[in-house]
N, C-alpha and C positions, 0 to 999 in steps of 0.2 A: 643251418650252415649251407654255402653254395656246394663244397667241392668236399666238406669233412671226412677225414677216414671213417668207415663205416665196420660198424661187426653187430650182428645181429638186427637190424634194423633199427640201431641208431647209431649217435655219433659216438665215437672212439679217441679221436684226437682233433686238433685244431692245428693244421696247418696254415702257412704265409698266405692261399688263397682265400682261404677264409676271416682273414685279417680284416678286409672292408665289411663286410656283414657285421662281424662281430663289432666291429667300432660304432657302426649305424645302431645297435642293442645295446651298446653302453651308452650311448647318446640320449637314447628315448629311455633308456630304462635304470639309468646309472645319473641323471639330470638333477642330479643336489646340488652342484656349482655351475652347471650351464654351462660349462669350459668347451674347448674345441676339443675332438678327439683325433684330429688325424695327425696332428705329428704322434703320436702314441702309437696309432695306427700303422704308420711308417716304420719305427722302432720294434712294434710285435714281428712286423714282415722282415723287416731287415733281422733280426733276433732270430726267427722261424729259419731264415733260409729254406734247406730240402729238409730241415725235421718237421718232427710232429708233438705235439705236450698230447699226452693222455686225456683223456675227459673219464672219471671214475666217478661210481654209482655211490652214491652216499650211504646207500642202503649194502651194501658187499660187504656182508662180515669178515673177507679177507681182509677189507683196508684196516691197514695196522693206523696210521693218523695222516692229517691230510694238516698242510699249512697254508692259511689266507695268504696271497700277497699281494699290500696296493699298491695303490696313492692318493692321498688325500689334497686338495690343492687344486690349484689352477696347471693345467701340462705347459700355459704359456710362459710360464716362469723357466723354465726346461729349455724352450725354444729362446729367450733371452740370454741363457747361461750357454749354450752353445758357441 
């Protein structure tokens, strides 16, 4: 990540400046439909504003449960329904 909250030498959270990066890693690493990702990318920034989403260690026997959330699909359908 360019700008990620940091605590202990890694990342912590995912802020709106970190929105391009991350969309560039779903792009090459997320590429099962080949779709565009930056209206997404727009939507996480705009959503982010000045917060931040947590980044938690899969391994932290504190986390009580963690929930996936996607989307499966083309994101151009999204930018059509606008």
């Amino acid at each position: 990540m360019d700008q990620g909250e940091r605590r202990g030498g890694g990342v912590a959270g995912l802020q709106a400046d970190d929105a391009t990066v991350f969309g560039r890693g779903t792009a090459l690493l997320g590429c099962g439909g080949g779709g565009r990702v930056d209206h997404m990318v727009s939507a996480l920034r705009f959503a982010l504003g000045d917060r931040s989403v947590p980044v938690v260690d899969l391994d932290d026997p504190a986390l009580g449960s963690v929930v996936a959330v996607g989307l499966i699909g083309s994101t151009t359908v999204l930018v059509e329904k606008m």
